[in-house]
Backbone as CSV, one residue per row, in Angstrom:
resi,resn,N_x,N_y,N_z,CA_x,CA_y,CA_z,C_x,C_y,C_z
1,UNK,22.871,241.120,-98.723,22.557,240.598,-97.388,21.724,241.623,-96.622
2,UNK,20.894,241.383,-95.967,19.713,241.858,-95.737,19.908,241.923,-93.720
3,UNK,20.169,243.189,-93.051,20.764,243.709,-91.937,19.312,243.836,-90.818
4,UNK,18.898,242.655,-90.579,17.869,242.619,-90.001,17.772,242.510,-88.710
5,UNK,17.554,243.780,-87.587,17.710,243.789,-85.890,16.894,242.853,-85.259
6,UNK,17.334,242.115,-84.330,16.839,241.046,-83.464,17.135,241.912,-82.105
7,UNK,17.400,243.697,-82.115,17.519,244.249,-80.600,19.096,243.665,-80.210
8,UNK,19.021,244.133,-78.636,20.231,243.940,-78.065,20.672,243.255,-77.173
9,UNK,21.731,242.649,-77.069,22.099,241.283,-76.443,23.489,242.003,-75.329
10,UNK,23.452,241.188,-74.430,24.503,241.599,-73.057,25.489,240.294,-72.852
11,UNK,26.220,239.845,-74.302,27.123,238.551,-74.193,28.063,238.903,-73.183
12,UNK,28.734,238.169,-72.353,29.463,238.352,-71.750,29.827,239.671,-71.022
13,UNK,28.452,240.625,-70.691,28.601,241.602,-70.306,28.696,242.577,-71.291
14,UNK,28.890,242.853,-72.322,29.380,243.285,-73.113,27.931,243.641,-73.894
15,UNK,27.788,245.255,-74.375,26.256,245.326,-75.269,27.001,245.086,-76.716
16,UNK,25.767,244.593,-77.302,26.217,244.156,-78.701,24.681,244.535,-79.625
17,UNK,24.499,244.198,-81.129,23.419,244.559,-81.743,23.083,243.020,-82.187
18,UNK,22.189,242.203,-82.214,21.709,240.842,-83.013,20.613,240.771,-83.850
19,UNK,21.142,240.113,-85.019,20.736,240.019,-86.171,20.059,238.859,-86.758
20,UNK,19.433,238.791,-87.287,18.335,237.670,-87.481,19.502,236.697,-88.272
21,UNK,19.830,235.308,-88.094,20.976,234.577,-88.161,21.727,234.637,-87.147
22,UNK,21.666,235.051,-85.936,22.603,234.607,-85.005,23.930,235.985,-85.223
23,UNK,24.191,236.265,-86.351,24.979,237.413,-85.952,24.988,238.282,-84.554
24,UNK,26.538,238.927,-84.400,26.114,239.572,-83.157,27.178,241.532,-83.522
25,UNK,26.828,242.331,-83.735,27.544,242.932,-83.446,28.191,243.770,-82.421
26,UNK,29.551,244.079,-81.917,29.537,244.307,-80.638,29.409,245.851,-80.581
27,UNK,29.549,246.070,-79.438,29.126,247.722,-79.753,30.529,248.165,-78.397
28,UNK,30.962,249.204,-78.672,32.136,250.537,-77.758,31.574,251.216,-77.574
29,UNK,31.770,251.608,-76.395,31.681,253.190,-76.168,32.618,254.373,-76.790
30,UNK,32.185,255.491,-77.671,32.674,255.947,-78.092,32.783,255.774,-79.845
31,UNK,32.513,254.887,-80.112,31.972,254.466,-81.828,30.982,255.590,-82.033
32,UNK,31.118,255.648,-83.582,30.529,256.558,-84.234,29.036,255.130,-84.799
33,UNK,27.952,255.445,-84.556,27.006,254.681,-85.053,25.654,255.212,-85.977
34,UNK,25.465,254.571,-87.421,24.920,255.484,-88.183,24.233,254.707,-88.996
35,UNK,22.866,254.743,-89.251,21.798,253.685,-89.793,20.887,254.042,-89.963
36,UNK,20.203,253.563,-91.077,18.871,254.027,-92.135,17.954,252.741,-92.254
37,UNK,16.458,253.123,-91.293,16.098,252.210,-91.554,14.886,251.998,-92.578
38,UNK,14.965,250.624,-93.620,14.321,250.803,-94.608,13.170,249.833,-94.902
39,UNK,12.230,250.362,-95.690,10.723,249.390,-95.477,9.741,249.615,-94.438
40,UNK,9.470,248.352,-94.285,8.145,248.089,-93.405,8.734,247.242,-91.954
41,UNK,8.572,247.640,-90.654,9.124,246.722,-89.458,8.064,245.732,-89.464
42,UNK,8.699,244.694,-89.687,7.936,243.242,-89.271,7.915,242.201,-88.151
43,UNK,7.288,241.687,-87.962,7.373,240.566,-86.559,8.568,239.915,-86.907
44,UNK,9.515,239.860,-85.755,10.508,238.838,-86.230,10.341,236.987,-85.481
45,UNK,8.961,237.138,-85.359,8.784,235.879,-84.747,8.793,235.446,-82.932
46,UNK,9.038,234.671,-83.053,9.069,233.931,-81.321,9.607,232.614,-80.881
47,UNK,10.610,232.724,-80.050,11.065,231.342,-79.914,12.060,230.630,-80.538
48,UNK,12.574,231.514,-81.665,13.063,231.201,-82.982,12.316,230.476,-84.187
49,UNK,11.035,230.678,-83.781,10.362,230.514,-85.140,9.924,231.641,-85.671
50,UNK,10.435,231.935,-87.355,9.944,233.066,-87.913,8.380,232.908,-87.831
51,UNK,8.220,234.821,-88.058,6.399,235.027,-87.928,5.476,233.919,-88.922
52,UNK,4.830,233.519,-89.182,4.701,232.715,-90.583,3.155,233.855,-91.045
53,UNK,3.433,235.067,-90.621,2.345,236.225,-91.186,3.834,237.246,-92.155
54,UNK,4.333,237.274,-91.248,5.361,238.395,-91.417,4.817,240.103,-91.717
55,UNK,4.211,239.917,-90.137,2.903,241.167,-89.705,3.502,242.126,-89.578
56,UNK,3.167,243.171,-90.489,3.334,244.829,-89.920,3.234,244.584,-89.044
57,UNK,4.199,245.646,-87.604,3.894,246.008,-86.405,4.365,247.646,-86.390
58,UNK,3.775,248.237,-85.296,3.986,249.667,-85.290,5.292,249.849,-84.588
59,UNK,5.990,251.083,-85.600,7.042,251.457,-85.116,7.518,251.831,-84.072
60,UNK,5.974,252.502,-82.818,6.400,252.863,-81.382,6.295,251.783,-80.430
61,UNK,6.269,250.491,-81.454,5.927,249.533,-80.345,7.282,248.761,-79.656
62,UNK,6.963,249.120,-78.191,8.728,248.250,-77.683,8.218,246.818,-77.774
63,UNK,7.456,246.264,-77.895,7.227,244.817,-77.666,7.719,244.156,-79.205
64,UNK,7.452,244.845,-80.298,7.981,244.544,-81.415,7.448,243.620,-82.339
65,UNK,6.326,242.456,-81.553,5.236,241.176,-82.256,4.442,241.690,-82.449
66,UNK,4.155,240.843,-83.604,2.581,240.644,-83.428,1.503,239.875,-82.526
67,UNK,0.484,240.144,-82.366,-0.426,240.004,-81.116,0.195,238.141,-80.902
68,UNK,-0.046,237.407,-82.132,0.115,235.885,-81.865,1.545,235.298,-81.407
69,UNK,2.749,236.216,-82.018,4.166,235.912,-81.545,4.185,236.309,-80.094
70,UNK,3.808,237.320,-79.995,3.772,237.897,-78.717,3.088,236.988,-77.441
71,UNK,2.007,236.075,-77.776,1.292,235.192,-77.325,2.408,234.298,-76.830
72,UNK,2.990,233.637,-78.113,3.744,232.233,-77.879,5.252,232.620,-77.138
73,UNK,5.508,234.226,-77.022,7.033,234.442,-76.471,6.950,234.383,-75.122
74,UNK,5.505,234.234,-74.647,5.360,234.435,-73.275,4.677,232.930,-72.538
75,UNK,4.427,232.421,-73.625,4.046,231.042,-73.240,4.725,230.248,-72.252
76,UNK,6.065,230.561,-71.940,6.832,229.788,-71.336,7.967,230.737,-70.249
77,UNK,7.206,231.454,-69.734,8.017,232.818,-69.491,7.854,232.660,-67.717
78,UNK,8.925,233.175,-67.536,9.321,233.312,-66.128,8.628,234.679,-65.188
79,UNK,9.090,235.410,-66.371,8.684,236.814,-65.854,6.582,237.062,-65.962
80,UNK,5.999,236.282,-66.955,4.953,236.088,-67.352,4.152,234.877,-66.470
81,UNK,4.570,234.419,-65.441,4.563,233.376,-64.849,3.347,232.206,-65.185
82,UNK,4.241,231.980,-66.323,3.750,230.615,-67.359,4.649,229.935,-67.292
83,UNK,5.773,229.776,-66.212,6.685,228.560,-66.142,6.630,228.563,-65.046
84,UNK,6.087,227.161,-64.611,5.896,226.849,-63.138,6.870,225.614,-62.808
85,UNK,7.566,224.744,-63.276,7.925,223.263,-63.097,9.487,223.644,-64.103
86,UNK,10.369,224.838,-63.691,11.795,224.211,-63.791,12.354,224.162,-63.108
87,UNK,12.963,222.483,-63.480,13.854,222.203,-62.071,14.961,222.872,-61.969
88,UNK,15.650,224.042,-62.550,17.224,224.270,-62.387,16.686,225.553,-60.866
89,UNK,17.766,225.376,-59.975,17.927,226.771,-59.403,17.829,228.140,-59.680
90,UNK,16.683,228.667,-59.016,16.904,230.523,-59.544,17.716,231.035,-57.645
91,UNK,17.413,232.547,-58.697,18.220,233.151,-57.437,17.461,234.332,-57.311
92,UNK,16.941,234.900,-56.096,16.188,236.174,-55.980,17.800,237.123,-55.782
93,UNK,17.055,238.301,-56.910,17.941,239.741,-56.665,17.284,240.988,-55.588
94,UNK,18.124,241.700,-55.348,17.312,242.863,-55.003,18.631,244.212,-55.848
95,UNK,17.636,244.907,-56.827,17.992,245.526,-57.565,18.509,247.147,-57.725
96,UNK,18.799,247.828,-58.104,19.210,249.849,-57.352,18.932,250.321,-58.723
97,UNK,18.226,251.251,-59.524,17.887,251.853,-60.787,18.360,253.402,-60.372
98,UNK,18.150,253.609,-59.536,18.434,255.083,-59.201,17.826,255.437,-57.904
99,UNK,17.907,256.965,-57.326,17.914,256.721,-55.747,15.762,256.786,-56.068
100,UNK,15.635,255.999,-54.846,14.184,255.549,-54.620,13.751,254.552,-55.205
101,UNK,14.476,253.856,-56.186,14.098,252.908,-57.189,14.811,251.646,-57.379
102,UNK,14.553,250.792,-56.362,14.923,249.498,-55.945,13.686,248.665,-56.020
103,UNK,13.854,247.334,-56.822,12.950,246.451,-56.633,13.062,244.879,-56.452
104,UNK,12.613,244.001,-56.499,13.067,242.637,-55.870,12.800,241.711,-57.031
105,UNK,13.690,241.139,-57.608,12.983,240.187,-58.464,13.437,238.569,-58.698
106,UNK,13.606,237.631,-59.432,14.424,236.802,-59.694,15.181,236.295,-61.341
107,UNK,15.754,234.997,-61.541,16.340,234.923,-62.738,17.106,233.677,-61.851
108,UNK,17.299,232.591,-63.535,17.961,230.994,-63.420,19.027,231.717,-63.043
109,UNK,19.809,230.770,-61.934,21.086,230.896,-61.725,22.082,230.594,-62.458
110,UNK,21.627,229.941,-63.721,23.004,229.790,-64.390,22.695,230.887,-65.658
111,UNK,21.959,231.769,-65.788,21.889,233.026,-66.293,22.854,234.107,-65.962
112,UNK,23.510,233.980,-64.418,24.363,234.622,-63.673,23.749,236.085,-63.671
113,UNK,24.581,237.243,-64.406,23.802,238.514,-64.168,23.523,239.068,-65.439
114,UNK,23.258,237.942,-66.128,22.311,239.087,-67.598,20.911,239.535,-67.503
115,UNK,20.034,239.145,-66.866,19.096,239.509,-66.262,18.839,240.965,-65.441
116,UNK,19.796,241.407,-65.017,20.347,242.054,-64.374,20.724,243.368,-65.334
117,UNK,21.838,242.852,-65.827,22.212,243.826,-67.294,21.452,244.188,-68.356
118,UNK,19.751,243.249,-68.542,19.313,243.322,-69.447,18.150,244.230,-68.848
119,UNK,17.927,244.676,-67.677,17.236,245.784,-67.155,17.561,247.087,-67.034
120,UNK,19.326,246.618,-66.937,19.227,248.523,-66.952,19.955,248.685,-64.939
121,UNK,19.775,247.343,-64.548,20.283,247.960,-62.940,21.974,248.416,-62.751
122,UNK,21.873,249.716,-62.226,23.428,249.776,-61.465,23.858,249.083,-60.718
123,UNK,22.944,248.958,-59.699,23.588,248.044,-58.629,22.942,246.854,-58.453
124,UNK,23.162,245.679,-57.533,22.159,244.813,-56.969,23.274,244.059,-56.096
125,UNK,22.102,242.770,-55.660,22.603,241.909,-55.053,22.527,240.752,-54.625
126,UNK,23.002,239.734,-54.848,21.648,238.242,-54.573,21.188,238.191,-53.086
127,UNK,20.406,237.678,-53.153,19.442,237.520,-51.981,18.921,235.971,-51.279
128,UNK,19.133,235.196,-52.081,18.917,233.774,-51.524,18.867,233.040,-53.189
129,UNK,18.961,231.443,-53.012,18.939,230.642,-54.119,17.894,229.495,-53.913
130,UNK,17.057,228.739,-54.980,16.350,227.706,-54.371,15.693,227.258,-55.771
131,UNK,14.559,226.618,-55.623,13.810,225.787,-56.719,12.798,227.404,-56.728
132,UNK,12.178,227.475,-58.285,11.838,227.918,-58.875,10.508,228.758,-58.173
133,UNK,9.696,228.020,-57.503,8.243,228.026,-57.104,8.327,228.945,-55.460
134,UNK,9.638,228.327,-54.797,10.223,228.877,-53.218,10.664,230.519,-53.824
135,UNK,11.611,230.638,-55.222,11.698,232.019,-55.103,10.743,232.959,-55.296
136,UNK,9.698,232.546,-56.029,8.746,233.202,-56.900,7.677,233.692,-55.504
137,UNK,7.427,232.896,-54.566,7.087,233.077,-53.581,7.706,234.255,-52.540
138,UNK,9.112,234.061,-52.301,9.841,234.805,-51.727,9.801,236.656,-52.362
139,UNK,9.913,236.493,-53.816,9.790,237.769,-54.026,8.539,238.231,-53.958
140,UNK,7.147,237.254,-53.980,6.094,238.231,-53.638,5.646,238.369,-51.947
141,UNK,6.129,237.724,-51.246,6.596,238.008,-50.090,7.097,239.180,-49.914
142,UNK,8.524,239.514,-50.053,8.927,240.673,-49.917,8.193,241.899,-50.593
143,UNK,7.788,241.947,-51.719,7.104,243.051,-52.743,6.009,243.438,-51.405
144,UNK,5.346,242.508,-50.938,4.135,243.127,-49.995,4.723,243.795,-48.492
145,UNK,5.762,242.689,-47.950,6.017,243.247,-46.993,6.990,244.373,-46.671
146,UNK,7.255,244.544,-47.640,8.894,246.585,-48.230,8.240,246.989,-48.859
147,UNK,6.831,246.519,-49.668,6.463,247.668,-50.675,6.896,248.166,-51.599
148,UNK,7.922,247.050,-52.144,9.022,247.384,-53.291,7.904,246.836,-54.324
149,UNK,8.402,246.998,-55.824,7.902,246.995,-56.481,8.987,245.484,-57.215
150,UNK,8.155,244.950,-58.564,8.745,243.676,-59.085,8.821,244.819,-60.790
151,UNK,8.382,245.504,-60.970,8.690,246.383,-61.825,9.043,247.841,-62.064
152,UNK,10.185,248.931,-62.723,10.247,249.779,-62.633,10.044,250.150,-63.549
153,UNK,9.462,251.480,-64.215,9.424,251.826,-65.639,10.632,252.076,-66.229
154,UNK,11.169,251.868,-67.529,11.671,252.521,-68.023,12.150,253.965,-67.961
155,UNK,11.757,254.894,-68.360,11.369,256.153,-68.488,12.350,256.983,-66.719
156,UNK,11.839,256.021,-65.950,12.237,256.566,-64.918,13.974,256.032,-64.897
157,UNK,14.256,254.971,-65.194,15.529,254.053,-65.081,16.033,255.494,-66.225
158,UNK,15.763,255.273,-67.568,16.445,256.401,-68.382,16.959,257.637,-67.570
159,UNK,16.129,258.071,-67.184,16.321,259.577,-66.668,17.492,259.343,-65.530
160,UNK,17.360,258.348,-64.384,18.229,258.338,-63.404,20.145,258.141,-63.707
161,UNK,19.846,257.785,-65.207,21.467,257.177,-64.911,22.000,258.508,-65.565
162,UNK,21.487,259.759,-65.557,22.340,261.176,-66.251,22.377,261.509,-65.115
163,UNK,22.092,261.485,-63.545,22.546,261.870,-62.439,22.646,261.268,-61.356
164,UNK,23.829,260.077,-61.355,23.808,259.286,-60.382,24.883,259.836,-59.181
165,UNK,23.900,258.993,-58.253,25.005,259.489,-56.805,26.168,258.740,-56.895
166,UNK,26.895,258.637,-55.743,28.381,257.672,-55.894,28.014,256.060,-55.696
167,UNK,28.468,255.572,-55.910,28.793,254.272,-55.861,28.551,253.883,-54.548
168,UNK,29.170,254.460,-53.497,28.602,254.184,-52.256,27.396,253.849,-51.453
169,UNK,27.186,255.442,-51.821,25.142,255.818,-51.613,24.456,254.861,-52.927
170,UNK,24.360,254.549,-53.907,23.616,253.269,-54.657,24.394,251.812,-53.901
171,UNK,25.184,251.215,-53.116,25.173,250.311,-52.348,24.261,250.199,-51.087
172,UNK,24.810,251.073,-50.641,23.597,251.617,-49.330,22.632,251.038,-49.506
173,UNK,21.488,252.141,-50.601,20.370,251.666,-50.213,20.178,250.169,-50.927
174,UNK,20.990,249.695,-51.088,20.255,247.908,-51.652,20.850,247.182,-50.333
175,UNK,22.208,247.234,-49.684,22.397,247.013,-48.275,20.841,247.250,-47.418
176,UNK,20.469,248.345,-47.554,19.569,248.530,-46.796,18.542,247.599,-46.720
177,UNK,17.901,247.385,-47.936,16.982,246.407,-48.320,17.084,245.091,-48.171
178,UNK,18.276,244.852,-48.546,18.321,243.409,-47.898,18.495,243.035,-46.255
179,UNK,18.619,244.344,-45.757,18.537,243.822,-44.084,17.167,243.953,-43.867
180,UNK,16.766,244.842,-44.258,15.366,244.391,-44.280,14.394,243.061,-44.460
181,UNK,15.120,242.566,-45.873,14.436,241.566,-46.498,15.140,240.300,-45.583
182,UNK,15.917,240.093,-44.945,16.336,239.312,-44.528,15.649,239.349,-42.760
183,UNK,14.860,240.436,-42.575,14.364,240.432,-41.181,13.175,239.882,-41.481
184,UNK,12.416,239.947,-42.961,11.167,239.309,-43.181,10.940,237.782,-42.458
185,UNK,10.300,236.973,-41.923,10.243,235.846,-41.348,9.737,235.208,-42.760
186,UNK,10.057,233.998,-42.769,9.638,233.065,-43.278,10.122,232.138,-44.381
187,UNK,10.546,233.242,-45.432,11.025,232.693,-46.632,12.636,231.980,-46.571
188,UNK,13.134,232.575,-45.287,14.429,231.391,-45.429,14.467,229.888,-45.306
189,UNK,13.361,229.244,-44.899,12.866,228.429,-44.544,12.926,227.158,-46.117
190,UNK,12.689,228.116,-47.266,12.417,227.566,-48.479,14.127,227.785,-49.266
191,UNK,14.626,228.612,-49.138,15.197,229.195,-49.967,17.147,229.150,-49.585
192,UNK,17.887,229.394,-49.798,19.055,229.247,-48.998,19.260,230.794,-49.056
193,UNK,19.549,231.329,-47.869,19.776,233.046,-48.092,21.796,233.401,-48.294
194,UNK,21.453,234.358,-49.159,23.103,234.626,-49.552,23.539,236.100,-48.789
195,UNK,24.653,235.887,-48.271,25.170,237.617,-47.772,25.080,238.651,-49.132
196,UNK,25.054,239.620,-48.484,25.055,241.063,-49.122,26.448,241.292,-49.785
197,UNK,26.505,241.157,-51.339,28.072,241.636,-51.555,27.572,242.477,-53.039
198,UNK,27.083,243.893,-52.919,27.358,244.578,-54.036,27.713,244.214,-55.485
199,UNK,27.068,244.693,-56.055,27.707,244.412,-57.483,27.677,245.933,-58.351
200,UNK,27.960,246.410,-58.681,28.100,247.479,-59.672,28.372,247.893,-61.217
201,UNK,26.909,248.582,-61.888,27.380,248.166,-63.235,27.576,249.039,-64.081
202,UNK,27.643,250.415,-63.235,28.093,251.747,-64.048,29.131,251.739,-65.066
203,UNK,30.587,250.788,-64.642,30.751,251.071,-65.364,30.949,249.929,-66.941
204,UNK,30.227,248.750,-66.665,30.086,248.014,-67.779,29.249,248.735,-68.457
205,UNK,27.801,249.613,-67.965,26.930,250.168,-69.287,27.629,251.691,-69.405
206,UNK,29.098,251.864,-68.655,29.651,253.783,-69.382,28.998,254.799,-69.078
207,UNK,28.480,254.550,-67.426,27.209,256.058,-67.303,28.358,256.994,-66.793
208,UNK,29.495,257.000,-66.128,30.486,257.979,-65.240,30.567,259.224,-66.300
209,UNK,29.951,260.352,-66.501,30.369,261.796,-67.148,28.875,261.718,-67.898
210,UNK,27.783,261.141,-68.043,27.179,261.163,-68.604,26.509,262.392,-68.417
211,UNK,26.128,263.138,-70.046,25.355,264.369,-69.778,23.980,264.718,-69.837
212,UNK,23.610,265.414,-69.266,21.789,265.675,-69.331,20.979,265.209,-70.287
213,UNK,20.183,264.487,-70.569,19.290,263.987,-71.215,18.492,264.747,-71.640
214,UNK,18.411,265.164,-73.765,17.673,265.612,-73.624,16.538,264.895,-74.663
215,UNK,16.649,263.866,-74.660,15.406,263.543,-75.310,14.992,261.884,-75.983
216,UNK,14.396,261.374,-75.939,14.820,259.769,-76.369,14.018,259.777,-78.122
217,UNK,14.262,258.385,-78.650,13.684,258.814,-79.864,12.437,257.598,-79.869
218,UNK,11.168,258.405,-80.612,9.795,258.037,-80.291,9.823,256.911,-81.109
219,UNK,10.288,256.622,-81.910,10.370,255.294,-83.445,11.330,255.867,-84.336
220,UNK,11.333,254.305,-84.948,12.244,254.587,-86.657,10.904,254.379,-87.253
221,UNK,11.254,255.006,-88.666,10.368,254.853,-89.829,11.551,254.837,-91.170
222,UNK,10.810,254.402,-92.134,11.300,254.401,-93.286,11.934,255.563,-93.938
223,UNK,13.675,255.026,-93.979,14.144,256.329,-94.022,14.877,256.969,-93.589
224,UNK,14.377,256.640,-92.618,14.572,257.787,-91.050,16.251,257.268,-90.578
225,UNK,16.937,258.398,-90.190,18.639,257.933,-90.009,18.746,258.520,-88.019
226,UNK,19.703,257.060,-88.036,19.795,257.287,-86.568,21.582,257.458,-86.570
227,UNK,21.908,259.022,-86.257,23.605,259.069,-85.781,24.266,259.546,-85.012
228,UNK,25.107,259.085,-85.038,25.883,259.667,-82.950,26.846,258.712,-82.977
229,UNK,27.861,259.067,-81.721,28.682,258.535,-81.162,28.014,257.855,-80.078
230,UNK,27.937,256.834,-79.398,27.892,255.827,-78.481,28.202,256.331,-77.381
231,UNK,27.494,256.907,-76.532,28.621,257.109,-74.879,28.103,255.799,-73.996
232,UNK,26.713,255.769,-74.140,26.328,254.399,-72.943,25.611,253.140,-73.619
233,UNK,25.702,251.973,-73.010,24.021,251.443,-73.078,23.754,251.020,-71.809
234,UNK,22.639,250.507,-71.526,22.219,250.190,-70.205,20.777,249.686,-70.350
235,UNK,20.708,248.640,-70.218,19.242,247.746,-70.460,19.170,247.669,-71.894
236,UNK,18.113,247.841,-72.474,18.019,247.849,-74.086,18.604,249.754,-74.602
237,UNK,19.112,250.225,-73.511,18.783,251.743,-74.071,20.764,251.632,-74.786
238,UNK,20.697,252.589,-75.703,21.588,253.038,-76.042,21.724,254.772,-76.038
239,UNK,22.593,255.559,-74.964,22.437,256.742,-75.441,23.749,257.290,-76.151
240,UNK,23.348,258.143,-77.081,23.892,258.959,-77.889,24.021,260.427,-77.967
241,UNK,25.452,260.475,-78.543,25.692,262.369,-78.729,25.058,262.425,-80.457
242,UNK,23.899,262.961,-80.568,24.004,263.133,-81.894,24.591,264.237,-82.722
243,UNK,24.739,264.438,-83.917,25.501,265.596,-84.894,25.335,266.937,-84.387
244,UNK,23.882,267.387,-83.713,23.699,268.568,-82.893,24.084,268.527,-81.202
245,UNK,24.525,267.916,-80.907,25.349,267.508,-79.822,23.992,267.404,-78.561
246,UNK,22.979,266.758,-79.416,22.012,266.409,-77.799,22.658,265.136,-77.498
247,UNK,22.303,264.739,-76.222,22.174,263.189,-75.961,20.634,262.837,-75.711
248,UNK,20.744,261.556,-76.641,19.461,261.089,-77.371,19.973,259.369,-76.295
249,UNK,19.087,258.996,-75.995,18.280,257.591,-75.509,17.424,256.969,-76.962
250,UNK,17.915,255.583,-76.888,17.441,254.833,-78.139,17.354,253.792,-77.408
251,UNK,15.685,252.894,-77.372,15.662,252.093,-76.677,15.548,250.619,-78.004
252,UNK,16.459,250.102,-77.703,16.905,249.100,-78.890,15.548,247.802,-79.134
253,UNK,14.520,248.457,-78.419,13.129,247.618,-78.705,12.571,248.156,-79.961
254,UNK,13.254,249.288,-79.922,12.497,249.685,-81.021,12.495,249.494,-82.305
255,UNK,14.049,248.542,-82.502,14.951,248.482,-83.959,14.421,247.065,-84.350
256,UNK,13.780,246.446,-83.258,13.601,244.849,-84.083,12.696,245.122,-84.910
257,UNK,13.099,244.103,-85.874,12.044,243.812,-86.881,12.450,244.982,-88.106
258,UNK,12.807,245.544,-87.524,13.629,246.697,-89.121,14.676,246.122,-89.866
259,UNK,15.066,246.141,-91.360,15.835,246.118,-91.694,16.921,247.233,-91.596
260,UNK,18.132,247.164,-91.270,18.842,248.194,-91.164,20.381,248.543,-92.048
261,UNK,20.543,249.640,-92.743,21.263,249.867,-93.954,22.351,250.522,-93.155
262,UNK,23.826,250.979,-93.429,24.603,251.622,-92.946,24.408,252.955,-93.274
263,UNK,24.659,254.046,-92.382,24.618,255.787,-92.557,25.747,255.472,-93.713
264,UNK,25.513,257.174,-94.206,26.695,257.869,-94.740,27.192,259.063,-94.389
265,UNK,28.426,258.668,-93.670,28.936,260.436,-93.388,28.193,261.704,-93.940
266,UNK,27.621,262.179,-92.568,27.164,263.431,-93.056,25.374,263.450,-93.337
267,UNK,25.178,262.219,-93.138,23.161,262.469,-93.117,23.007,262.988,-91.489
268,UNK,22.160,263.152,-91.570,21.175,263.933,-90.674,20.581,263.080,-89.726
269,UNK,20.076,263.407,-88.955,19.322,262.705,-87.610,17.992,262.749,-88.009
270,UNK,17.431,261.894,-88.473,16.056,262.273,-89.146,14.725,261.314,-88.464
271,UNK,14.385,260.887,-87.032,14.011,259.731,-86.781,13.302,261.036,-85.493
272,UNK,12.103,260.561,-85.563,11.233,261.511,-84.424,11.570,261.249,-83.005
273,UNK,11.674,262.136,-82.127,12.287,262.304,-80.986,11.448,262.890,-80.333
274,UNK,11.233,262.853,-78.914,10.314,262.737,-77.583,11.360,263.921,-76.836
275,UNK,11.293,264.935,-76.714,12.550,265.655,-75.852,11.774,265.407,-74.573
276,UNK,13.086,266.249,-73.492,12.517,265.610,-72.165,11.326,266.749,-71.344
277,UNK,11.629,267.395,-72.190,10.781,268.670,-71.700,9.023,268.689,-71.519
278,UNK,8.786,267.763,-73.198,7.648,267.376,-73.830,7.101,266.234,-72.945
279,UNK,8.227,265.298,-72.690,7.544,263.786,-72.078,7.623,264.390,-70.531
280,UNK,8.319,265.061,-69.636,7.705,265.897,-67.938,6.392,266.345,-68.051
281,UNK,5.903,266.766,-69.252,4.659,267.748,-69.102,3.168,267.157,-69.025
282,UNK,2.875,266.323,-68.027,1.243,265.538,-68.206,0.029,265.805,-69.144
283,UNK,0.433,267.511,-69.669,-0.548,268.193,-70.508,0.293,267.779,-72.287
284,UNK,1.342,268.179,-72.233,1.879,268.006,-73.661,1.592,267.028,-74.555
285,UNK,1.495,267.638,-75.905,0.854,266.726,-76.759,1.960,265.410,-77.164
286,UNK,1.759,264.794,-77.772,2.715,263.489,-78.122,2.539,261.948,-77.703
287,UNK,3.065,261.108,-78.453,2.812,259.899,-77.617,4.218,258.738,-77.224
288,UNK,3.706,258.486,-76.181,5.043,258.105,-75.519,5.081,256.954,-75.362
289,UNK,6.209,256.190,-75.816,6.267,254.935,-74.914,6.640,254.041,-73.613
């Protein structure tokens, strides 16, 4: 049987690993996790239709398709705004990544908060509910008038959750924002607006003790062994204590399309790594994703 990553899934809150067949495995904090990945990474398709190339793609790539899957995954995409006409209810969020790094976005309401979980946010909070076209509006409304952003990088979300403030101060400032966003004129008009009630997700993705970051890993290649104990995940990232006791960031975009074999007690960490020292430095050589 052939252990093929479809990336990472947030069932019921809960991070897990998915496998081409619908498999799901769940993942703990604190598991020992250990894997060799072997061959060539291939498109795993779009939509649930396999690639019908079954295209090399590059190992540093988080998107994981090929140019044409990649085409058709977005064909119908919310976030890609190629879905204009669904009738179900969305709900605008306003989101907390770390301090300065709040942004406004939306997601179907009967998605509830995987959307949410599947970014990587600590905190958030809903912000109003309505037809599809009223929210999409509303959040670029707000984006112009707070100057918030509808996207945060990665890179920056990674780094913030090895030194978060309390629980308090990450309520705050999304409290903040929504009094703001709620002084904006206009968009209540479309939309039904919801009170401010916190949500917090430190500790569903396990960031509380988390230690300094020192480095994420650049790709798998053939071969190449990924091992550690589990302390977090949070968005697609998984971080890890590996055998030399760094903590390593593994962003689980990177595993689709690999076949993946089980470690054996005692291999090595053998999968190229980005330390954090290298990716701060605007001059340093390397390439990043």
């Amino acid at each position: 049987m052939e252990w093929w990553c479809r990336g990472i899934t947030w069932s019921g809150g809960v991070p897990g690993l998915r496998w081409r067949g619908g498999r799901v495995s769940t993942l703990s904090y604190g598991q020992r996790l250990a894997f060799r990945a072997v061959g060539e990474r291939r498109c795993p398709g779009a939509r649930g239709n396999p690639c019908p190339l079954r295209a090399v793609v590059p190992g540093r790539a988080t998107g994981g398709r090929c140019a044409e899957c990649a085409r058709l995954d977005r064909a119908h995409s919310v976030a890609a705004d190629t879905l204009l006409d669904d009738p179900q209810p969305y709900r605008v969020y306003l989101a907390w990544f770390g301090p300065g790094m709040t942004k406004v976005g939306i997601t179907a309401e009967a998605r509830g908060e995987a959307r949410l979980l599947e970014q990587g946010a600590v905190t958030f909070s809903w912000l109003g509910r309505g037809p599809l076209m009223a929210a999409r509006r509303t959040e670029e409304v707000l984006r112009q008038a707070l100057a918030v952003p509808d996207r945060v990088a990665y890179e920056r979300k990674r780094a913030a959750r090895h030194a978060l403030p309390p629980a308090g101060a990450r309520a705050g400032e999304v409290e903040q924002l929504h009094r703001r966003a709620r002084e904006v004129g206009g968009w209540t008009e479309t939309l039904e607006p919801l009170e401010f009630v916190p949500r917090d997700h430190a500790g569903a993705f396990g960031l509380d003790g988390l230690p300094p970051l020192d480095g994420t890993v650049a790709a798998l290649v053939d071969g190449g062994v990924v091992t550690g104990r589990l302390l977090a995940a949070a968005g697609p990232d998984l971080h890890l204590l590996d055998p030399a006791g760094r903590c390593l960031a593994l962003d689980t975009r990177l595993m689709g399309g690999w076949v993946l074999q089980g470690g054996v007690e005692g291999d090595a960490f053998s999968v190229p790594v980005t330390d954090v020292a290298t990716a701060a430095d605007p001059g340093a050589q390397g390439e990043l994703f």
